[in-house]
Phi, psi and omega in degrees: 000185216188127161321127180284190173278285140037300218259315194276337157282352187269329176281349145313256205314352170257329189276308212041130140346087192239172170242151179247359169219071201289041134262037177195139219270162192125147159305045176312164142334061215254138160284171182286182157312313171304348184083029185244124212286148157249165160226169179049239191269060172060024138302144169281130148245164191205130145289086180086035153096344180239145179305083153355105201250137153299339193289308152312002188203056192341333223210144179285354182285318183293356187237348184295338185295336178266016182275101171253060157220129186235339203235149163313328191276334178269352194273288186323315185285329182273334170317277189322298185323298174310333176260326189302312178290319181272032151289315172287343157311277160355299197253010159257338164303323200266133192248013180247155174278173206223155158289166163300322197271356164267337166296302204303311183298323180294322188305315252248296212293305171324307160345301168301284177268350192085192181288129146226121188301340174296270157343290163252034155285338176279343145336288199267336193254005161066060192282142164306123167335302195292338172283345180292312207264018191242309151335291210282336177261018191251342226210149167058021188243019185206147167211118209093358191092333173283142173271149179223103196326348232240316171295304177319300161297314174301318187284324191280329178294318156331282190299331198277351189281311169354291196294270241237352169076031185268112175264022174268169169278019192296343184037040168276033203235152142238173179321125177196000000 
């Protein structure tokens, strides 16, 4: 399988195309929450194969040499490159059939977070919604030991696209 379109604006729309420094005009740099710098639509950048850190690279001036996106159109293109490996991620993890819009939510999260092996064991073994959805609006919501509303939310947007094919930003669901 493969992102829909959908799956795929919505996660535009969620990374968003950011400066990491708005007194300088340009695609900068930013780090995530976790201290790892991104660029464009939320690549991790890395040096020799390890994640490019605030903690070795303090300052968006010490990261600009590794910065390869000067344009939106190349930030759209690193994207893409990104959901292609992890779909191959995705569909290989996954041993059950899936609707689309539940390919679509493990991507959107595998994206985000990498694998979680929790995750698609409940998957794969047809764990019941309400322990699926309690898992998933539960989980992956901290960084640093903090909880962080920008995560709660992104994980509760997962699950309502999972349930219900709701690709809006809307938050209506609760933990549950």
């Amino acid at each position: 399988m493969q992102l829909s379109v959908k799956g795929f604006e919505f996660l535009k729309c969620y990374e968003t195309v950011h400066d990491g420094d708005l007194h300088q005009v340009g695609l900068q740099p930013k780090p995530d929450a976790s201290g790892i710098w991104t660029e464009g639509f939320g690549h991790a950048m890395t040096r020799n194969g390890k994640f490019l850190t605030v903690k070795e690279y303090p300052t968006i001036e010490s990261v600009l040499p590794f910065s390869s996106i000067s344009t939106e159109e190349e930030a759209e293109r690193l994207l893409k490159e990104d959901i292609a490996s992890r779909e191959v991620q995705v569909n290989s993890w996954v041993k059950v059939p899936l609707k689309q819009n539940q390919f679509d939510a493990l991507l959107l999260h595998t994206y985000n977070c990498g694998k979680s092996e929790t995750l698609y064991r409940l998957v794969n073994s047809g764990a019941d919604e309400k322990a699926l959805g309690k898992w998933w609006t539960g989980h992956y919501t901290t960084s640093a030991g903090e909880v962080l509303k920008g995560l709660v939310l992104r994980r509760m947007d997962e699950w309502e696209i999972w349930k219900e094919s709701d690709y809006l930003r809307n938050y209506s669901l609760e933990r549950s």
